[in-house]
C-alpha positions in Angstrom: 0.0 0.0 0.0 0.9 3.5 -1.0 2.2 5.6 1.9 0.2 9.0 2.9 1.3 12.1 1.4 2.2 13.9 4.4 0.9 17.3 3.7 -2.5 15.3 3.3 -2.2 13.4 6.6 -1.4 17.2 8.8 -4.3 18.4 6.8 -6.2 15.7 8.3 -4.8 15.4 11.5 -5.5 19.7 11.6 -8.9 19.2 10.8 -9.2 16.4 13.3 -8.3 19.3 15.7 -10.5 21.4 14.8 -13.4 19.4 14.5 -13.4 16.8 17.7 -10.7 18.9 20.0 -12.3 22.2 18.9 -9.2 24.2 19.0 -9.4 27.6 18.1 -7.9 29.2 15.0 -4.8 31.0 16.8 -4.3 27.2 18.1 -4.9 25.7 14.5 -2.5 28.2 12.9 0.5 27.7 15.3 0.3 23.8 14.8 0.1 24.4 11.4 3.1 26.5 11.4 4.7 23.9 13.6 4.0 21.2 11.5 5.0 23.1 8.0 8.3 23.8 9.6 8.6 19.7 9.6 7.2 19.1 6.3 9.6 21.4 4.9 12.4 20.1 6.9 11.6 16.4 5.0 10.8 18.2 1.8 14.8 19.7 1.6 15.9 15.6 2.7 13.5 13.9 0.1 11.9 12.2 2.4 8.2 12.1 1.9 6.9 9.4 4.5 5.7 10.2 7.9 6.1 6.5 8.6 9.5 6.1 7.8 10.8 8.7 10.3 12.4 7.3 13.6 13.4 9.5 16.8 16.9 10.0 15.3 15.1 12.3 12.6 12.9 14.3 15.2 16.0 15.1 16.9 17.7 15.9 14.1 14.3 18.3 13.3 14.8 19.9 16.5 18.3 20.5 16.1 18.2 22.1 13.1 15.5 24.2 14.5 17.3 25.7 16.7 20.4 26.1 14.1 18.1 28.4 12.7 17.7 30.4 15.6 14.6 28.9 17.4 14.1 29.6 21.0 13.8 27.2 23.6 10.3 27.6 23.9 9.5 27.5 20.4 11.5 24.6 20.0 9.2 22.7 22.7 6.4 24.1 20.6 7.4 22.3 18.0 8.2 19.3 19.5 4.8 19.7 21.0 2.7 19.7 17.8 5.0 16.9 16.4 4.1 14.7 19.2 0.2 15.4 19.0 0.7 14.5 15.2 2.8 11.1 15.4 -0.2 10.0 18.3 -2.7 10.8 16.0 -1.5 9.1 13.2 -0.5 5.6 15.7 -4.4 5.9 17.0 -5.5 5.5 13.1 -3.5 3.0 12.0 -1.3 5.1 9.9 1.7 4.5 11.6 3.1 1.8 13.3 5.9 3.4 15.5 5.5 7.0 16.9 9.1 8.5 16.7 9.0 11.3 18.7 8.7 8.8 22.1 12.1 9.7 24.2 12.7 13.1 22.1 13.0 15.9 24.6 13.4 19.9 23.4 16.1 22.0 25.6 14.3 23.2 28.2 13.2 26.6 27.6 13.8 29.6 30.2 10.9 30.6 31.5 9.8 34.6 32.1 7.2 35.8 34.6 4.4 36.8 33.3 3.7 40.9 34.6 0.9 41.6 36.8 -1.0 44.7 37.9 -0.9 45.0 41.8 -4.4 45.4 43.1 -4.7 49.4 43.2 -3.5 49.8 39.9 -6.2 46.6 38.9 -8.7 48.6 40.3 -8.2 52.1 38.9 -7.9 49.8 35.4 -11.4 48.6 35.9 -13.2 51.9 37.3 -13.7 53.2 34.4 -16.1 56.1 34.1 -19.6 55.2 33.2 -20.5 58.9 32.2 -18.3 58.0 29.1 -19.6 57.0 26.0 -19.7 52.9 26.6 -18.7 53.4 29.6 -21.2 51.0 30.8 -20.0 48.5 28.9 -16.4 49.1 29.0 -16.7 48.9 33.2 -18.7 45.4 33.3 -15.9 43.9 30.4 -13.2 45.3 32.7 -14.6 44.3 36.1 -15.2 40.6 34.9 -11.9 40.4 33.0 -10.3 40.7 36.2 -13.3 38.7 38.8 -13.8 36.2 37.2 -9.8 35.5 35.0 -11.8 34.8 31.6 -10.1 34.2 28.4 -10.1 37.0 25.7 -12.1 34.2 24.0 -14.5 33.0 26.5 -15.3 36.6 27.2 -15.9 38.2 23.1 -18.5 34.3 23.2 -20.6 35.2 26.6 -24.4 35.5 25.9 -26.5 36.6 28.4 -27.5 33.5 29.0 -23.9 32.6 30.1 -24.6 34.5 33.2 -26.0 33.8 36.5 -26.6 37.3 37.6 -28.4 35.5 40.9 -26.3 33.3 41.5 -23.0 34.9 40.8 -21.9 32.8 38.2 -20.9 32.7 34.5 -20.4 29.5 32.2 -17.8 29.4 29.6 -16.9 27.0 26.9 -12.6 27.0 27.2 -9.8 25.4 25.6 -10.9 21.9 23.8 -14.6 22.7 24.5 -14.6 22.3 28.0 -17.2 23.9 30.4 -16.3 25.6 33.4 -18.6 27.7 35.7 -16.6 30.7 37.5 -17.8 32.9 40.0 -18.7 36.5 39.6 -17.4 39.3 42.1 -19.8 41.5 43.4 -18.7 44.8 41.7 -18.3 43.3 38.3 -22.2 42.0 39.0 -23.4 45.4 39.6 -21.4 46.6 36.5 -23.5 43.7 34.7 -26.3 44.0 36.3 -26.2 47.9 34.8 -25.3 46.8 31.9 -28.0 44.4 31.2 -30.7 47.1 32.2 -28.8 49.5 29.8 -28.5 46.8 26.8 -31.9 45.7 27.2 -30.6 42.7 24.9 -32.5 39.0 24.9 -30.9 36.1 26.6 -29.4 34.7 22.8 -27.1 38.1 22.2 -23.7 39.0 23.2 -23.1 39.8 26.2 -20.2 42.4 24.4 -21.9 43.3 21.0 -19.7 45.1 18.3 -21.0 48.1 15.9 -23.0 45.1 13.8 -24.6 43.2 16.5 -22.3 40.3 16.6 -19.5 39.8 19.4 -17.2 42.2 20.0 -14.1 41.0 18.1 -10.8 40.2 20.1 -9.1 42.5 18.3 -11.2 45.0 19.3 -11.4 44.8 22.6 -7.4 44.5 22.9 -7.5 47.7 21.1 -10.2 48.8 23.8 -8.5 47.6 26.7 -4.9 49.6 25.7 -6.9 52.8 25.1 -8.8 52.6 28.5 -5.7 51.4 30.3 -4.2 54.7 29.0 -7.6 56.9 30.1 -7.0 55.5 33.6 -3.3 56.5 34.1 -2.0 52.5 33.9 0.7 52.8 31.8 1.9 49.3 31.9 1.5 47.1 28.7 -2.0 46.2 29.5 -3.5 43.4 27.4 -6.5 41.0 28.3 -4.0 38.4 29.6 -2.7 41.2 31.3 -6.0 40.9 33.7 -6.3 37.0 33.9 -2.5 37.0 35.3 -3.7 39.7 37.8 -6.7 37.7 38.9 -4.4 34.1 38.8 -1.7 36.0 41.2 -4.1 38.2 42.9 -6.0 35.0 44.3 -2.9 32.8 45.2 -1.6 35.2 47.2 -4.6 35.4 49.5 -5.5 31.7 49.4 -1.9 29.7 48.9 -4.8 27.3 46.9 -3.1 26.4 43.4 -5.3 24.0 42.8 -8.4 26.1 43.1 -6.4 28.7 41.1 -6.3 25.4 38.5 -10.0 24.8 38.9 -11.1 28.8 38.0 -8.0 29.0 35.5 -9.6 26.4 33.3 -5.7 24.7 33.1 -5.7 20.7 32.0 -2.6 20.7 33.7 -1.5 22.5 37.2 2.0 23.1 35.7 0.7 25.3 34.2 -0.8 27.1 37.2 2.3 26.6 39.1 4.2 29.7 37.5 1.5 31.8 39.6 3.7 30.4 42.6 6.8 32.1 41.2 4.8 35.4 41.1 4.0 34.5 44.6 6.8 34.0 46.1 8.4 37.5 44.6 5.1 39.2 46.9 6.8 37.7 49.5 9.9 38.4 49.1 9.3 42.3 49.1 7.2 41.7 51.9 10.3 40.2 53.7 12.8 42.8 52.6 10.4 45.3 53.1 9.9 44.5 57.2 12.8 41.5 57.9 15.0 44.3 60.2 17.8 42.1 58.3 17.2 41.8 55.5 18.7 43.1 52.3 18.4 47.2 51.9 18.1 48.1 48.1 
């Protein structure tokens, strides 16, 4: 039998993605970049089976990767997407051996993500109403940061997403998963006005843009960096900017990662844990800060 074509079989395996995992298209396009970069890697070796590469080759992808100037974290990207591939392909039968089992990436150095403290979250989110959208603008802002929503999950909340009695809003994240998150009091007063203001049915957004639809993310990063501006925060304030805030916000109160995990939506708690880092640098200006010996700046 004929092997695969293997642009045919990461077409597949992309679609399979975006069909039964329900990955988003920023997700789609950096494994399809990923997977390109390896296609084209066995297109300059004339190699054109998927099945015929062993983990010898996948290194040999990696390291040539990062010949070309690759970081360490974009090399585990890779790696990453290669991996999802070559299990894909050994589920269906297209492959007998997966090659990239015992293939590690350099380990990639790791940078904190920046947070707002909490006075500079809250004059962020204060927006003034008076303002034209400034209704709106002060409920986005205030659940950004109460509840630690994606820039996605937020631009596709309907009304019926939210619980304004109960506190709560449902969200559909990563790989169509459902989580409910609670809803602080001030960003349910901010909805709460909102809702009155919109007077929009339980099916619309809860964020419409000029033609009805959800507000784009684009827009509302573009939003977010002019009202950040408006309200004297002059850091590089994106939406992630908020969900980082509301991660290291609530650690530092609770010391509970894995309710941090829970309301983060992460599949993994590695992935939460780098909200330890950022809490353990709170502490550590809270120790040289009072500590009578501790190190003076």
């Amino acid at each position: 039998m004929a092997a695969a074509e293997p642009g045919r079989q990461v077409a597949d395996y992309l679609e399979f993605l975006r069909v039964a995992r329900r990955c988003s298209e920023h997700t789609l396009a950096g494994y399809g970049r990923d997977l390109h970069a390896l296609l084209a890697w066995m297109a300059a070796r004339v190699r054109d089976d998927l099945s015929s590469l062993v983990a010898e080759d996948i290194r040999s992808f990696i390291a040539a990767e990062h010949r070309r100037g690759l970081s360490g974290k974009s090399l585990q990207r890779r790696l990453s997407a290669c991996r999802g591939l070559f299990v894909w392909l050994r589920n269906e039968g297209r492959i007998r051996v997966n090659p990239c089992v015992g293939v590690k990436a350099p380990k990639a150095v790791r940078t904190l993500p920046s947070v707002l403290d909490p006075d500079e979250a809250a004059r962020l989110v204060e927006v003034p109403i008076e303002q034209p959208l400034g209704q709106r603008d002060r409920a986005m802002l205030e659940l950004f940061y109460s509840s630690g929503l994606r820039l996605s999950e937020l631009c596709g909340l309907s009304w019926r997403d939210l619980d304004l009695q109960e506190g709560l809003v449902t969200v559909l994240g990563k790989g169509g998963k459902q989580r409910s998150v609670p809803v602080g009091r001030h960003a349910l007063d901010a909805l709460g006005d909102w809702a009155r203001e919109s007077g929009a049915p339980a099916d619309a957004p809860v964020f419409p843009g000029r033609g009805g639809g959800s507000l784009s993310p684009r827009a509302v990063q573009l939003r977010l960096r002019t009202l950040a501006q408006r309200q004297g925060v002059f850091k590089r304030v994106h939406p992630h900017l908020l969900r980082h805030s509301f991660a290291s916000h609530i650690l530092e109160s609770s010391g509970d990662l894995r309710g941090v995990q829970e309301l983060l939506g992460h599949a993994d708690i590695a992935t939460t844990q780098i909200y330890t880092h950022l809490d353990f640098q709170h502490l550590a200006k809270v120790y040289d800060a009072s500590h009578p010996r501790a190190r003076r700046k």
